[in-house]
C-alpha positions as CSV (number, residue, x, y, z in Angstrom):
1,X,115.3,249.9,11.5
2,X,116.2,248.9,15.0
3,X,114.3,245.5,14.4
4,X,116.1,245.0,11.3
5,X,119.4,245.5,12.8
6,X,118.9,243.3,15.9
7,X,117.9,240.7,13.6
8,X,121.1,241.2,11.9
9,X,123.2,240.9,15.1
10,X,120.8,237.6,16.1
11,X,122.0,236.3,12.2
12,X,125.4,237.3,12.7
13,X,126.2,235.7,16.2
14,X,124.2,232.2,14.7
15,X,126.2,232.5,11.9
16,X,129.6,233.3,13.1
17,X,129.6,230.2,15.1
18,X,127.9,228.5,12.7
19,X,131.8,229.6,10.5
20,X,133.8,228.5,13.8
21,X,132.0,224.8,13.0
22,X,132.1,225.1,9.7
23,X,135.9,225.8,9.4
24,X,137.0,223.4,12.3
25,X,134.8,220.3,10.9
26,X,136.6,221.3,7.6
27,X,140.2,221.2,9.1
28,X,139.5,218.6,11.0
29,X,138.5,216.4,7.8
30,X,141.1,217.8,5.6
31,X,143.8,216.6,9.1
32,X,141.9,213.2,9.3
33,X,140.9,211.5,6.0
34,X,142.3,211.6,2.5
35,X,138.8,213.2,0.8
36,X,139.3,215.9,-1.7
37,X,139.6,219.5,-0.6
38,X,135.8,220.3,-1.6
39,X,134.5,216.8,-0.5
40,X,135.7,217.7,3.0
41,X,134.2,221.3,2.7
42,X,130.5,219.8,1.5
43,X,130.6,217.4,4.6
44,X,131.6,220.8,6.6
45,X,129.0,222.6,5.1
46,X,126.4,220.3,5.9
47,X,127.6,220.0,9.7
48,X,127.0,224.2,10.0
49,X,124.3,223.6,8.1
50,X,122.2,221.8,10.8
51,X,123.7,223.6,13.6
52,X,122.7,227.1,12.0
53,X,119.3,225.6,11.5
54,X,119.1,225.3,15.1
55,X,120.5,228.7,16.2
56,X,117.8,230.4,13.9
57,X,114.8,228.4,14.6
58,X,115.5,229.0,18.4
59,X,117.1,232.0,18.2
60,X,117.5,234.4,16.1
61,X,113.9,234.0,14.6
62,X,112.4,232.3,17.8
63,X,109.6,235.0,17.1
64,X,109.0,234.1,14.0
65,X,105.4,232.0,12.5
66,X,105.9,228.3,13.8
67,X,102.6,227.4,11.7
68,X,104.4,225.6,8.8
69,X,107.7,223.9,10.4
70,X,107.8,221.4,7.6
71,X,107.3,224.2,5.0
72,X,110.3,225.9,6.6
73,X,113.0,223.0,6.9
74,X,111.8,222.7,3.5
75,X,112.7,225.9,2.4
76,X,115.8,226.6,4.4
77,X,117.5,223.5,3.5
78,X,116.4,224.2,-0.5
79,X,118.2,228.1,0.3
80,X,121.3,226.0,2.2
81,X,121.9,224.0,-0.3
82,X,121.8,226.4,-2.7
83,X,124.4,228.6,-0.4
84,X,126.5,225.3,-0.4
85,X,126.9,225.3,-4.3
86,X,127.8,229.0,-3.8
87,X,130.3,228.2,-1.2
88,X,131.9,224.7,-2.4
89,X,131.5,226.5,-5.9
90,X,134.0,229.3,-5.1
91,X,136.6,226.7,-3.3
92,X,136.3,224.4,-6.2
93,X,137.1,227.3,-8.8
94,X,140.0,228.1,-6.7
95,X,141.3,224.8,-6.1
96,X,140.8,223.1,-9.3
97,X,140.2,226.5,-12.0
98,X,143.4,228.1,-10.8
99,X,145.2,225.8,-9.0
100,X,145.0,227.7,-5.8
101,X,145.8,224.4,-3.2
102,X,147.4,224.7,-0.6
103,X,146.3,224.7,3.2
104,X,146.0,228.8,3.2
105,X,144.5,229.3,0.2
106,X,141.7,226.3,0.5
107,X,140.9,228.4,3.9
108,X,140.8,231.6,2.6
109,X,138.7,230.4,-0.4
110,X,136.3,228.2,2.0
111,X,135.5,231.5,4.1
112,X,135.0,233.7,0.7
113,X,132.8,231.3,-0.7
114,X,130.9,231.7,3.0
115,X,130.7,235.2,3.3
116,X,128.7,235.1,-0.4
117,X,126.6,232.8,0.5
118,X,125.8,234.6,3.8
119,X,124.3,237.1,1.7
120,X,122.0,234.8,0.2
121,X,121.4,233.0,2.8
122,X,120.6,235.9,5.1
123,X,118.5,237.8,2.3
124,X,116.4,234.1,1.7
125,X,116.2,233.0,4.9
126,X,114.3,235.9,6.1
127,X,112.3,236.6,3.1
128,X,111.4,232.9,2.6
129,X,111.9,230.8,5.4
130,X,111.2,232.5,8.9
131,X,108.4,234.8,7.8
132,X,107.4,237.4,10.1
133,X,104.4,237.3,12.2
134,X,102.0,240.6,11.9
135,X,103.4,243.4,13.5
136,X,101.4,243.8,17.5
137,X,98.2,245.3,17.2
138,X,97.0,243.8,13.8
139,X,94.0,241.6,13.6
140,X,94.6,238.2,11.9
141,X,90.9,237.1,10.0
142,X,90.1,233.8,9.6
143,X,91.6,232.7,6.2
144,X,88.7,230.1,5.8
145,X,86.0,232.7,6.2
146,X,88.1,235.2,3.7
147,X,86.2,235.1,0.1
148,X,88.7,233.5,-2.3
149,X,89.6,233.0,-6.0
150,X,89.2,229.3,-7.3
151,X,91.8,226.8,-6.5
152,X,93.4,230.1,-4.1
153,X,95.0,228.8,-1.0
154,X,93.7,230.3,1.7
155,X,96.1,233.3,3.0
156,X,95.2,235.5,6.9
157,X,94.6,238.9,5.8
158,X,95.3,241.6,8.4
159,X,93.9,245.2,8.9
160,X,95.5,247.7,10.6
């Protein structure tokens, strides 16, 4: 439980600043150019995007397996663009469903739309993405000396 809940602090610090870029690159479009309210938000997303994937990686799972990298960018930018539909979804059901558009209510919907795709993105991130090495004092086999089914890719198996 203590492991889980550091990792949650870890995720929460990454991600909270990963919401201070998020919202000022969104402001700071919306000030800037004439885009539309959720045109500006995807380009903010993105920004946080690639900044978050930086915290976590050497961060907040720094301990996690480094064995497939490309497997995980993979992965956690299939999950973050999935948690930018959730996002950009909920500011562009605001905005243009009820007509919610002005400057408060595009921020208040932009940060609602985050916090549910923190969820997600917290919940895929470590299930999918940053697996967990075996816990200290497991034995990692071989994979290429494990038997196998046909056409199985080979997986370490670990005995406690």
């Amino acid at each position: 439980m203590d492991r889980l809940w550091r990792e949650v602090v870890k995720f929460g610090a990454v991600g909270g600043a990963g919401l201070l870029v998020n919202l000022l690159v969104f402001n700071l479009v919306r000030q800037v150019t004439d885009l539309q309210v959720v045109r500006a938000s995807v380009i903010a997303t993105i920004v946080a995007i690639l900044f978050n994937y930086m915290g976590f990686r050497y961060f907040t799972y720094r301990d996690r397996d480094k064995t497939g990298q490309t497997r995980e960018l993979t992965l956690f930018l299939l999950f973050s663009g999935a948690g930018l539909v959730i996002e950009n979804g909920v500011l562009y059901l605001a905005t243009y469903g009820f007509g919610w558009n002005s400057p408060l209510q595009n921020n208040f919907f932009k940060f609602l739309g985050i916090a549910i795709a923190t969820l997600f993105r917290f919940w895929s991130y470590r299930t999918w993405v940053f697996r967990a090495l075996p816990v200290r004092g497991d034995t990692v086999v071989d994979a290429k000396r494990l038997p196998r089914a046909k056409g199985e890719e080979p997986r370490p198996k670990v005995f406690r």
